[in-house]
C-alpha positions as CSV (number, residue, x, y, z in Angstrom):
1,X,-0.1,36.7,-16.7
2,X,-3.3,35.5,-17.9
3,X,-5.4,33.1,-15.3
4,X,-5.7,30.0,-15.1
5,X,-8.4,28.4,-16.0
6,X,-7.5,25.2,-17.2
7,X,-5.4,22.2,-15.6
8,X,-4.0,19.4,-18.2
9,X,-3.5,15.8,-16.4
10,X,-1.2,14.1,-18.2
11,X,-0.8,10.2,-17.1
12,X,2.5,8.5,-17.7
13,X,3.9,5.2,-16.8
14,X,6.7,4.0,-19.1
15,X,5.9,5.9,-23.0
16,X,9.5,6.9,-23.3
17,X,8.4,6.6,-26.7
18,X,5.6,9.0,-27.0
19,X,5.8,11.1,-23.8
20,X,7.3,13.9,-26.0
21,X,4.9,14.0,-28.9
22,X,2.0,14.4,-26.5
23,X,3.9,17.3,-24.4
24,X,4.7,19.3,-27.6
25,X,1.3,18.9,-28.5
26,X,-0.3,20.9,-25.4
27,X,2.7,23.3,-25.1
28,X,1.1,24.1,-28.5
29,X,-2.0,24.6,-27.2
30,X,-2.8,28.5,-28.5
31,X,-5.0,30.0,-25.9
32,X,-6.7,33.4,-24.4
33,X,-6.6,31.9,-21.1
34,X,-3.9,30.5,-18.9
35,X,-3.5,27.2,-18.5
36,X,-0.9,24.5,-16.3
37,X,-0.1,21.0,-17.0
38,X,0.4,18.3,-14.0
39,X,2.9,15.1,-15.1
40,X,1.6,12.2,-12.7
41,X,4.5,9.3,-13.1
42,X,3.9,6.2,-11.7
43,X,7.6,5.4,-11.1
44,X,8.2,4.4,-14.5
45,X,11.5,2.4,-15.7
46,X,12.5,3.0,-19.2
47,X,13.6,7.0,-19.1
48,X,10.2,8.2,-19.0
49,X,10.9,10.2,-15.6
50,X,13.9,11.9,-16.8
51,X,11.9,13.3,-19.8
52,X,9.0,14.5,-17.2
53,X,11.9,16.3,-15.2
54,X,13.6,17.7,-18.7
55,X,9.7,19.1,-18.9
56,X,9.3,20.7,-15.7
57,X,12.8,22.9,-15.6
58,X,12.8,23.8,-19.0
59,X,9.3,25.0,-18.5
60,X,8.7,25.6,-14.7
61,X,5.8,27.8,-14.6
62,X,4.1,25.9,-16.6
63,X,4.5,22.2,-15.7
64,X,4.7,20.4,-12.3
65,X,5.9,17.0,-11.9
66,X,4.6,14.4,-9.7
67,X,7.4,11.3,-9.8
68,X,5.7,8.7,-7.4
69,X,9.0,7.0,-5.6
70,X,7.0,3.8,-5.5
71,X,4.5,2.4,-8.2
72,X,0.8,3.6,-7.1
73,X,-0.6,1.4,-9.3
74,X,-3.1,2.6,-12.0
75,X,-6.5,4.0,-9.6
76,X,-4.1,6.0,-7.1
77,X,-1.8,7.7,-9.8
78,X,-4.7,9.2,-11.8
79,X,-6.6,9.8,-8.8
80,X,-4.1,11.7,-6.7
81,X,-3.5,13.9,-10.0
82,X,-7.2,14.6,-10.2
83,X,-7.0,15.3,-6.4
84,X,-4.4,18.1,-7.7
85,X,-7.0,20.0,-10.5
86,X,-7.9,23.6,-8.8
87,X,-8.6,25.1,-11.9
88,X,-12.3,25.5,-13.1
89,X,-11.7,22.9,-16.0
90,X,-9.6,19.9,-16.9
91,X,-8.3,18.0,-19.6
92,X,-7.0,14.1,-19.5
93,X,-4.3,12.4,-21.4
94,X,-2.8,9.5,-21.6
95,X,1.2,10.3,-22.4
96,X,1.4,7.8,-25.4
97,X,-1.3,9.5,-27.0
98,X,-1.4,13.3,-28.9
99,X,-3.2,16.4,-29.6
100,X,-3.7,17.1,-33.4
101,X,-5.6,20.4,-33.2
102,X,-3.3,23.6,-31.8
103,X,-7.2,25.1,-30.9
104,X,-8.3,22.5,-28.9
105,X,-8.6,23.6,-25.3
106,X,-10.0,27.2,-26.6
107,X,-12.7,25.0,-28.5
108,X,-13.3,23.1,-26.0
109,X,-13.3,25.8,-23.2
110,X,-16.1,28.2,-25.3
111,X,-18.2,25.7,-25.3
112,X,-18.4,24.8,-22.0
113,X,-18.8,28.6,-21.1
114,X,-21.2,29.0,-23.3
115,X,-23.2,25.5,-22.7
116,X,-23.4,25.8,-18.9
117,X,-25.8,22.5,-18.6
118,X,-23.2,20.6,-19.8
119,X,-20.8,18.9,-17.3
120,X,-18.1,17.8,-20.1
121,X,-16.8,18.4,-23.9
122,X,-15.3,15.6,-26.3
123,X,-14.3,15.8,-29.8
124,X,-14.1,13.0,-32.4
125,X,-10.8,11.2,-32.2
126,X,-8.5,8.5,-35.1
127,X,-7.0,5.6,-34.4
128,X,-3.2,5.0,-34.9
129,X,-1.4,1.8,-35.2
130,X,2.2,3.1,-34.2
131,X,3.6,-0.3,-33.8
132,X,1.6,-2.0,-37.7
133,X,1.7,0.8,-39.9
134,X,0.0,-1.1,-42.4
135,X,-2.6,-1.9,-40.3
136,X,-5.8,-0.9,-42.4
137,X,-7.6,1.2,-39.4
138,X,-5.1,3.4,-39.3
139,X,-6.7,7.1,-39.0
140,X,-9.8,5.7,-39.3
141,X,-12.4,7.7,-37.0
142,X,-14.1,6.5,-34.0
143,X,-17.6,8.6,-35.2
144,X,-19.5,9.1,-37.8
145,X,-21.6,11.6,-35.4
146,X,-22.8,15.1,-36.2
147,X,-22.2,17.8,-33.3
148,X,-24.6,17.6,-30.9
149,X,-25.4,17.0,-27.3
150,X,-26.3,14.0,-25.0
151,X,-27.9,13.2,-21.6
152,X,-28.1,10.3,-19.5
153,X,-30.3,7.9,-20.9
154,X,-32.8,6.1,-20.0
155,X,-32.5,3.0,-22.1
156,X,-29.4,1.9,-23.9
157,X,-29.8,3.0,-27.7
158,X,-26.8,3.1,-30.1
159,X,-28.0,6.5,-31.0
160,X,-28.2,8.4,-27.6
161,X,-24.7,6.2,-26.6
162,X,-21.0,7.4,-28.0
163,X,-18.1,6.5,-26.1
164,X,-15.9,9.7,-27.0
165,X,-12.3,8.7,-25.9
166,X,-10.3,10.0,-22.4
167,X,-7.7,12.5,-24.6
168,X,-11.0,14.1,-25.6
169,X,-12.3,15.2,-22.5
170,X,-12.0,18.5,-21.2
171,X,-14.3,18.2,-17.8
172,X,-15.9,20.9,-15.5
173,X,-14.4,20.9,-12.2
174,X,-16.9,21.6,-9.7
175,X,-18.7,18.6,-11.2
176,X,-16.6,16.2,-10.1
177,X,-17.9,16.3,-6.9
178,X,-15.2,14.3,-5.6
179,X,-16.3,14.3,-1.4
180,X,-19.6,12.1,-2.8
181,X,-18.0,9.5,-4.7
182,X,-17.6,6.0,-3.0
183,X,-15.1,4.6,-4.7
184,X,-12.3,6.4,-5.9
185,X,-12.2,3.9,-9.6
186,X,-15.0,6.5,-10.5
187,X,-13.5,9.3,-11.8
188,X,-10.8,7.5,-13.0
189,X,-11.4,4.8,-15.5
190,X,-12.8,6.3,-19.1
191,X,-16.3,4.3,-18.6
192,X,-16.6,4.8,-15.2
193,X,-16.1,8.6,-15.3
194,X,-18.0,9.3,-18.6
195,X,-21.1,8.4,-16.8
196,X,-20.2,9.8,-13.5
197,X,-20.1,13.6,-15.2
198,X,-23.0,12.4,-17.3
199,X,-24.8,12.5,-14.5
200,X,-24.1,15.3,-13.6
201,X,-24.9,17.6,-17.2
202,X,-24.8,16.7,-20.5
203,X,-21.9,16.0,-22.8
204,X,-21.1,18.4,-26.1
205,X,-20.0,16.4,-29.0
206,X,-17.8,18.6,-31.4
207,X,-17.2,16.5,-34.7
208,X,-13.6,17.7,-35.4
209,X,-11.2,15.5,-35.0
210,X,-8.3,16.8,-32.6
211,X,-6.8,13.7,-30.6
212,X,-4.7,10.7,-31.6
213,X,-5.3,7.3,-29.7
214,X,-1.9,5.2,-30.4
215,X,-3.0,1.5,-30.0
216,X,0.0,-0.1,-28.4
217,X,0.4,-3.7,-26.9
218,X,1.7,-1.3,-23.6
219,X,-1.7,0.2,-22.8
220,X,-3.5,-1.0,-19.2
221,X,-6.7,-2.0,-21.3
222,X,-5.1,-2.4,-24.7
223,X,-2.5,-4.4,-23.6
224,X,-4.3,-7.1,-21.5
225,X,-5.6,-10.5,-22.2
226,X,-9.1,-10.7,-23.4
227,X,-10.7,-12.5,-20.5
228,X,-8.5,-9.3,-18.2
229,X,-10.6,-6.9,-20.3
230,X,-13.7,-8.3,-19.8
231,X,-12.9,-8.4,-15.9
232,X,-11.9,-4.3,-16.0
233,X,-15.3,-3.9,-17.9
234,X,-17.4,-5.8,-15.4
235,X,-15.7,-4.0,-12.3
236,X,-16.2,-0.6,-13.9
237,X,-19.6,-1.2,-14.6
238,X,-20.1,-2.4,-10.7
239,X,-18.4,0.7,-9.6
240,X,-20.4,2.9,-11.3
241,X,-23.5,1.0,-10.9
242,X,-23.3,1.3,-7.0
243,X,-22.4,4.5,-6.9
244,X,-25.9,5.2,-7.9
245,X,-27.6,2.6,-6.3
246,X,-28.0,0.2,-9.0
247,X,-30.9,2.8,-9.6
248,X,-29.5,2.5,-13.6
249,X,-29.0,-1.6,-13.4
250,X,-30.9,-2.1,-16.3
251,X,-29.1,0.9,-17.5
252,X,-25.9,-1.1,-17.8
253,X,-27.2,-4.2,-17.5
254,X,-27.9,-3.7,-21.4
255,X,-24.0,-2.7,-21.7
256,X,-23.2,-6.2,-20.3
257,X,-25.5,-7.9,-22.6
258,X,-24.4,-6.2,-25.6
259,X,-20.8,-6.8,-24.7
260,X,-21.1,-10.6,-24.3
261,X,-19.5,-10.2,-20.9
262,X,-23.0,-12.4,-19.2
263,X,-24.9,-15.8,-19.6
264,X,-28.5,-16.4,-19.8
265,X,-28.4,-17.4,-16.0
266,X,-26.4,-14.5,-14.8
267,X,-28.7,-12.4,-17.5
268,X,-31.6,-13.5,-15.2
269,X,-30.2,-13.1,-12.1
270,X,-28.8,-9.5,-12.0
271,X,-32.1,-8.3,-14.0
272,X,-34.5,-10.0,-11.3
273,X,-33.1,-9.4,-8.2
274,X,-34.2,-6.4,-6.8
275,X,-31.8,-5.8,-3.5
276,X,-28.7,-3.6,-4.1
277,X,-26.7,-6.6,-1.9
278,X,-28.2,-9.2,-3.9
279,X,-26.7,-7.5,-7.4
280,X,-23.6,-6.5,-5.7
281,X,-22.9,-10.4,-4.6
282,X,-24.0,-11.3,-8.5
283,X,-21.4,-9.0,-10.1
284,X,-18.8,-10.3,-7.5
285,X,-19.3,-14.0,-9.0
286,X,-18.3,-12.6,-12.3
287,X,-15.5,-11.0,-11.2
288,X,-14.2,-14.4,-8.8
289,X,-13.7,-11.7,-5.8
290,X,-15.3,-11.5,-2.5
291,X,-18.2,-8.8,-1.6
292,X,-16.4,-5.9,-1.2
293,X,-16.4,-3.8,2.0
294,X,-18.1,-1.2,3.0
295,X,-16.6,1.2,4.6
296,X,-18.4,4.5,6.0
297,X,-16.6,7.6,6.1
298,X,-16.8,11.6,6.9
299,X,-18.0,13.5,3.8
300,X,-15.1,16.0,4.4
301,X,-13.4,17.3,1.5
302,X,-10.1,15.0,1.7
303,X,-10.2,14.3,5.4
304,X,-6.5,12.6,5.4
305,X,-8.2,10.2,8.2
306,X,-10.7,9.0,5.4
307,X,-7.7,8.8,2.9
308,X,-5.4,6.7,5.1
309,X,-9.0,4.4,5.5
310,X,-8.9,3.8,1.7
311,X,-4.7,3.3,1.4
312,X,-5.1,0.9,4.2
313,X,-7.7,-1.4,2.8
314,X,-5.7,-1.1,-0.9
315,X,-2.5,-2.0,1.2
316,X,-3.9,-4.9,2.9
317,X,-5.9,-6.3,0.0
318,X,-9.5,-5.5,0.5
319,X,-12.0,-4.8,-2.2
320,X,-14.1,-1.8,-0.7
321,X,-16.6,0.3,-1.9
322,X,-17.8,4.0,0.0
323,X,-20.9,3.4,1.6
324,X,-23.8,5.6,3.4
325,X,-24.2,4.6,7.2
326,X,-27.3,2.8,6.6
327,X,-25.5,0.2,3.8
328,X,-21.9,0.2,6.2
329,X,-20.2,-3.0,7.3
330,X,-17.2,-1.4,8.3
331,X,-15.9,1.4,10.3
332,X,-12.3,2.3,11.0
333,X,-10.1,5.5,11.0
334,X,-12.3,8.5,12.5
335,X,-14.8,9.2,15.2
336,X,-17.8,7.5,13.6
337,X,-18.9,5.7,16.4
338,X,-21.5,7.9,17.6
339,X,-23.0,7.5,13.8
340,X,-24.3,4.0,14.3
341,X,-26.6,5.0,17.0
342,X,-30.2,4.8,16.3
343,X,-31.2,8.3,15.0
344,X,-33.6,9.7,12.7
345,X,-31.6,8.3,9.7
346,X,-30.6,5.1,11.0
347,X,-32.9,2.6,12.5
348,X,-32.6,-0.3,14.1
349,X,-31.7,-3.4,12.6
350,X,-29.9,-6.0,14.5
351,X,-29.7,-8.3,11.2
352,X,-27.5,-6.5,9.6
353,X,-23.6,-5.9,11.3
354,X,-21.2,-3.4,11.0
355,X,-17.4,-4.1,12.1
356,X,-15.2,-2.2,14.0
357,X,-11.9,-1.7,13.5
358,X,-10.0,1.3,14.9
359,X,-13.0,3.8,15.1
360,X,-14.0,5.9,18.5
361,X,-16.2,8.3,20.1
362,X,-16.1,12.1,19.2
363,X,-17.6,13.2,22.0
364,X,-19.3,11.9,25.2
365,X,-23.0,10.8,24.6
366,X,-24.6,14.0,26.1
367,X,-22.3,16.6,24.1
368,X,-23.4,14.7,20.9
369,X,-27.6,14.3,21.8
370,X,-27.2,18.2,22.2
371,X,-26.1,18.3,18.6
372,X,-28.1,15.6,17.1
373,X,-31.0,15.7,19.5
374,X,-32.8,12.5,18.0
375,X,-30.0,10.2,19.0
376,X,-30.8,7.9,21.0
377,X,-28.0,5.5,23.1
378,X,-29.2,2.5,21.6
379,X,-26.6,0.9,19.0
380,X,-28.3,0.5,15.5
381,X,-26.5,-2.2,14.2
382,X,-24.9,-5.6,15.6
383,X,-21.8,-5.0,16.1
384,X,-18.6,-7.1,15.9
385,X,-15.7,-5.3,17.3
386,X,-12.2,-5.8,15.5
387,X,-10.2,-3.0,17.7
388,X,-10.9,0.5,19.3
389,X,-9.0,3.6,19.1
390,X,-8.9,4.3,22.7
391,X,-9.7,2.7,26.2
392,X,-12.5,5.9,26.3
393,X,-14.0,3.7,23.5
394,X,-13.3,0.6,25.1
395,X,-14.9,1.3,28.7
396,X,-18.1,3.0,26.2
397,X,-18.7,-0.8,24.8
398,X,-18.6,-2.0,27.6
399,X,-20.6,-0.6,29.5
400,X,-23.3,0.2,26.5
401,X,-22.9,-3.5,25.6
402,X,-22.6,-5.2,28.7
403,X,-19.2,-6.9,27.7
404,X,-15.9,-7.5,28.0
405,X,-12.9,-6.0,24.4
406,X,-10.2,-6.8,27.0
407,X,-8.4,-9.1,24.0
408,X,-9.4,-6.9,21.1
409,X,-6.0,-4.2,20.1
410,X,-6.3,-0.9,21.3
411,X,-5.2,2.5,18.8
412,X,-5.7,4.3,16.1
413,X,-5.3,2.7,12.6
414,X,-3.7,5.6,11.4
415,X,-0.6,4.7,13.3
416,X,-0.2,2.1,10.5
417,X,0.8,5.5,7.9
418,X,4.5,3.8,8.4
419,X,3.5,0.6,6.8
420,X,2.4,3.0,3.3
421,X,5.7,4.8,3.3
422,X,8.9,4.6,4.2
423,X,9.8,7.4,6.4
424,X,13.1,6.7,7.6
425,X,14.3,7.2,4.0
426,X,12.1,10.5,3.7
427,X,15.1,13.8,4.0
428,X,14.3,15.9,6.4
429,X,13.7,19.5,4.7
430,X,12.2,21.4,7.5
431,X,12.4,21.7,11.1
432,X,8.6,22.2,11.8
433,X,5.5,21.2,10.1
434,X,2.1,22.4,10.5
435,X,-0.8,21.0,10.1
436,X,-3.8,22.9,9.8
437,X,-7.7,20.7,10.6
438,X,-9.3,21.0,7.1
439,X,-11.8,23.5,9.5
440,X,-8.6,25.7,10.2
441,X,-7.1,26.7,7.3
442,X,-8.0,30.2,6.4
443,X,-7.1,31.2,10.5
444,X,-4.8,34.0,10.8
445,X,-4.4,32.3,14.4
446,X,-1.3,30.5,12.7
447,X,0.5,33.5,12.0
448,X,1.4,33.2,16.1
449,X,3.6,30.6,15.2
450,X,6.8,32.9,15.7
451,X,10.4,31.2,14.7
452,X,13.6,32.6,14.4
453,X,16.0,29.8,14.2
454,X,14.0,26.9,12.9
455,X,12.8,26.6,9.2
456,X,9.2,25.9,9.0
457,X,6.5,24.3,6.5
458,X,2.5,24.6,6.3
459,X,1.5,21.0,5.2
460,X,-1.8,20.9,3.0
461,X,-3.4,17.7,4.0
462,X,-6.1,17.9,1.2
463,X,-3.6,17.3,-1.4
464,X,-2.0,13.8,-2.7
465,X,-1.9,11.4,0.1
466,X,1.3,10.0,0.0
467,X,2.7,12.6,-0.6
468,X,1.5,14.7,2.1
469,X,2.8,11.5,3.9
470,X,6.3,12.1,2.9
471,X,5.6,15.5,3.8
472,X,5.1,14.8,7.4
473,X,8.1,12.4,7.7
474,X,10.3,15.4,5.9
475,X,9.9,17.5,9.2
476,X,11.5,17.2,12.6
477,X,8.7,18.6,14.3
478,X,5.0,18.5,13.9
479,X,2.2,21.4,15.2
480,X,-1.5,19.9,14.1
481,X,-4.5,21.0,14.8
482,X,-5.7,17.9,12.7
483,X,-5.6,14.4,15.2
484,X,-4.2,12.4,12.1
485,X,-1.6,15.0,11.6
486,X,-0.1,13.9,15.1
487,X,-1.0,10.3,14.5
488,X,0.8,10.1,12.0
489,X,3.6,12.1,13.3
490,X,4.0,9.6,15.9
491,X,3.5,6.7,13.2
492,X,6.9,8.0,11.6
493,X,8.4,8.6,15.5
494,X,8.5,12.8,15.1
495,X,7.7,14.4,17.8
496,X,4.4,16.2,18.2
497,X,1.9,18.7,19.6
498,X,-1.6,19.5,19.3
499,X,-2.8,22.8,18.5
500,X,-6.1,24.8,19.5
501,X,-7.3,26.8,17.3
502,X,-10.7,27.0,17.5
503,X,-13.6,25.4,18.4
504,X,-14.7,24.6,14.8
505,X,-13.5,20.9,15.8
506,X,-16.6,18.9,17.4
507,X,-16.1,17.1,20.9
508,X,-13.6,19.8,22.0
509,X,-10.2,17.1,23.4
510,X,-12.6,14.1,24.2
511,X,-11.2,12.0,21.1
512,X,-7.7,13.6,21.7
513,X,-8.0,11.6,24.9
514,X,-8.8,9.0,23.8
515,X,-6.1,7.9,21.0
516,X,-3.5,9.6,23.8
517,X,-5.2,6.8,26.2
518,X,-3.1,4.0,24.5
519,X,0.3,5.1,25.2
520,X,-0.8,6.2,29.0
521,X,-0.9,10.2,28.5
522,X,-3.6,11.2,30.3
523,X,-5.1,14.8,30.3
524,X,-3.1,15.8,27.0
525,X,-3.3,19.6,26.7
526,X,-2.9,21.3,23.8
527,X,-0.8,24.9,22.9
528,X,-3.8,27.3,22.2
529,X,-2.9,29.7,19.8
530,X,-5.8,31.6,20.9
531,X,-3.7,32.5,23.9
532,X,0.0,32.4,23.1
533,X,2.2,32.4,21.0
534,X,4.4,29.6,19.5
535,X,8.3,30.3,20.4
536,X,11.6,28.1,19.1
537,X,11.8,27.0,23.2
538,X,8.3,25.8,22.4
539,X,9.5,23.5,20.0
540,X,12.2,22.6,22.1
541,X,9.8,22.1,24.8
542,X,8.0,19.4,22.4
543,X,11.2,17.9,21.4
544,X,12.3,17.4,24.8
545,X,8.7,15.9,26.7
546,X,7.9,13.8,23.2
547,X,5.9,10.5,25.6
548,X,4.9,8.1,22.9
549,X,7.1,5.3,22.7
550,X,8.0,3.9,19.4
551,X,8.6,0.8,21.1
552,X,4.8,0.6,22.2
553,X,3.8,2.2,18.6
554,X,4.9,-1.1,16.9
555,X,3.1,-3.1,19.1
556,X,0.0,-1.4,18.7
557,X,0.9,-1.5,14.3
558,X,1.4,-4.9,14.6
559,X,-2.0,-6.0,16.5
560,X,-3.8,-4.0,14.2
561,X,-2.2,-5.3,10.9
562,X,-3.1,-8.5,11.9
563,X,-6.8,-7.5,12.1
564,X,-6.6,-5.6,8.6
565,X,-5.0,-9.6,7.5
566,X,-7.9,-11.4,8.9
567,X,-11.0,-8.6,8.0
């Protein structure tokens, strides 16, 4: 079989209508490279999903279907299918558009082997007016542009700008660079991501015409209201612009002009003032929403602790926005604490304040000096603390702070996985899951998990989200080297251990501790596969000495929801 080089993302969400015409189109697709196609399908209501599954048995090594069993909404559909891309390069369409050329992706693919400094490839595209066939821009082109290249530019010129559309796109994987973008909008939204992989390369224009855009009243920008468009525009444009440090304001300032979407006064304002925060607050008058947070987090590659940070502030409502330690207001899910120290990166600044909601130690203070020897035990920031993962953290305050958290909730706000799913309606399909630390997977330690009678499963916490969510609840039992593994094990009420593997995971048991703190285990020791092996009275073991009550896990949920309410 020839490799696979190239994954196809193909969003749907109700094109009952169309979904067919655009899957015929890449089955077409003639290459001399293998290639797979991945149907994300936002739990759509019109027939769509039983034309994805028709798809994926009639053509299973080819096409994998991802039904979401409750609407993601827009953002996390696309961006949980871009989480699934392993191949070097990937293509984007929207279901209720086509492919015209059967060449396309070869086209597309020799270029971008050949024209290594660029980051993407688009072709020209027509419109079509499925719905007003005498509508008189029907196959008109969107360019009247020769083949070329282009690079970020400096200054907004109609001549170094073309917006080549999403089903034109074929993108180079590795830069996506998914672990440093802030906000996960980015590599979603057309505008947004265009200048996101403009960054990072240049863009090959190929004037032949090989993608149909149906304009229908159904599409999430097409479809809106004008003054809803304008909004989407104006977000994207924030997104983007923060995510380089409104270092390219006047950049897209210039779009916003051009596009009508400011007044004189707001014209003024966001092209004078010169602090990021300042700008930020500017564009969050034009949307009518609050400053966003901003929430620091590991830059490990789909860390499912980071994850659950970003479902839980969706969940609850909360704009939010990625941020570097030095620009944080908020810290939650993880052991990030240490991280607002003073240290050679952060300095002191008691005018700014950082809350804290959820988020502990990963080690105690002398462990972590040892590793990051210009620490010093002096908080960084003013701190107003929300809840604590642990009572380690807890006694930590306050003693470093001189005060009392005695009325603040105390756990880990990944306990709150069962307010994201529902797990008690998840079928079990395995008897033991394991969970390897994102540091763990390639050990051949796990191979010492030895079962005869009980089916077992190796969960992938990198992948989508909720899915690896539903993937958890499916099992009986959970083995995790990874803390949120067990977290959210006991969030769904499985039974749990931890595993050692190694010692690739910083601060040793000190944070194990401390989330275990909460429901009274004290000392918890994990089974090291470095020195046994795991047997089915093992499991039974686990099953049978499970200590965390789901009685006290609600209680500690329900504190904590209240504080996400009230952030």
């Amino acid at each position: 079989m020839t490799k696979e080089r190239l994954t196809v993302l193909v969003v749907t969400y109700n094109h009952v209508k169309y979904f067919e015409k655009c899957m015929d189109s890449i089955l077409s697709q003639k290459t001399d490279f293998g290639f797979k196609i991945h149907v994300v399908d936002d739990k759509s209501t019109d027939g769509t999903t039983d034309l994805v599954k028709k798809y994926a048995e009639k053509y299973p090594d080819k096409v994998k279907a991802y039904i979401r069993e409750q609407n993601y909404g827009v953002v996390k559909n696309i961006y949980e299918g871009i989480k699934s891309v392993d191949t070097e390069y990937y293509a984007f369409i929207e279901s209720d558009d086509y492919w015209c050329d059967d060449y396309k992706l070869q086209k597309q693919v020799d270029i971008l082997d050949t024209n290594t400094d660029c980051s993407f490839s688009g072709h020209n595209t027509i419109n079509n007016y499925p719905e007003d066939p005498e509508n008189k821009k029907n196959g008109k082109k969107f360019f009247k542009v020769k083949t070329q290249k282009f690079s970020f530019p400096k200054k907004f010129k109609k001549k170094d700008f073309i917006k080549i559309h999403p089903s034109s796109r074929v993108y180079r994987t590795s830069c996506l660079d998914l672990e440093n973008i802030r906000s996960i909008e980015v590599p979603v939204w057309d505008s947004t991501s265009y200048w996101w992989f403009l960054s990072k390369g240049k863009l090959h224009y190929l004037d032949e015409v090989m993608s149909v855009y149906n304009r229908t009243d159904t599409g999430v920008f097409s479809g809106a209201s004008k003054e809803k468009r304008d909004k989407m525009s104006i977000r994207n444009i924030l997104s983007v612009n923060k995510e380089f440090d409104y270092k390219r304001n006047d950049l897209f300032l210039s779009i916003l002009k051009r596009r009508k979407f400011v007044n004189f006064i707001n014209y003024i304002r966001l092209k004078y003032f010169t602090k990021p925060k300042k700008i930020e607050q500017e564009y969050c008058k034009l949307l009518g929403y609050a400053m966003p947070v901003r929430i620091y987090t590991s830059v490990a590659e789909n860390n499912l602790g980071d994850m659950l940070n970003y479902y839980l502030l969706e969940f609850y409502g909360k704009a939010y926005l990625r941020a570097y330690i030095e620009d944080a207001n908020l810290l939650a899910i993880g052991s990030v604490f240490d991280k607002i120290y003073v240290n050679k990166r952060l300095k002191k600044d008691l005018s700014k304040e950082v809350n804290v909601l959820g988020s502990g130690f990963i080690s105690d203070f002398e462990t972590y000096k040892s590793a990051k020897p210009k620490t010093l035990k002096v908080f960084a920031r003013k701190l107003n603390i929300l809840a604590l993962r642990g009572k380690t953290s807890k006694q930590r305050c306050e003693d470093e702070l001189g005060k009392s958290f005695d009325n603040i909730p105390l756990g880990d706000p990944g306990l709150l996985a069962n307010r994201l799913i529902d797990a008690k309606s998840v079928v079990k399909k395995y008897d033991v899951g394991i969970i390897p630390h994102y540091t763990d997977k390639k050990s051949e330690l796990f191979d010492r998990i030895k079962l005869e009678k009980y089916t077992a499963k190796v969960i992938d916490v990198s992948g989508d989200t909720l899915e690896t969510l539903k993937e958890i609840a499916g099992c009986r039992v959970i083995l995790s080297s990874a803390m949120h593994g067990l977290i959210c094990a006991d969030s769904f009420g499985i039974p749990n251990k931890w595993l050692e593997v190694s010692d690739n995971v910083f601060g040793g048991g000190y944070k194990f501790a401390d989330y275990y703190s909460v429901f009274g285990i004290k000392n918890p020791e994990p089974i090291d596969l470095r020195k046994k092996q795991v047997s089915d009275k093992d499991i039974e073991d686990v099953i049978s000495s499970y200590a965390v009550s789901a009685t006290r896990v609600e209680e500690i949920c329900a504190a904590l929801s209240e504080t996400y309410k009230n952030l």
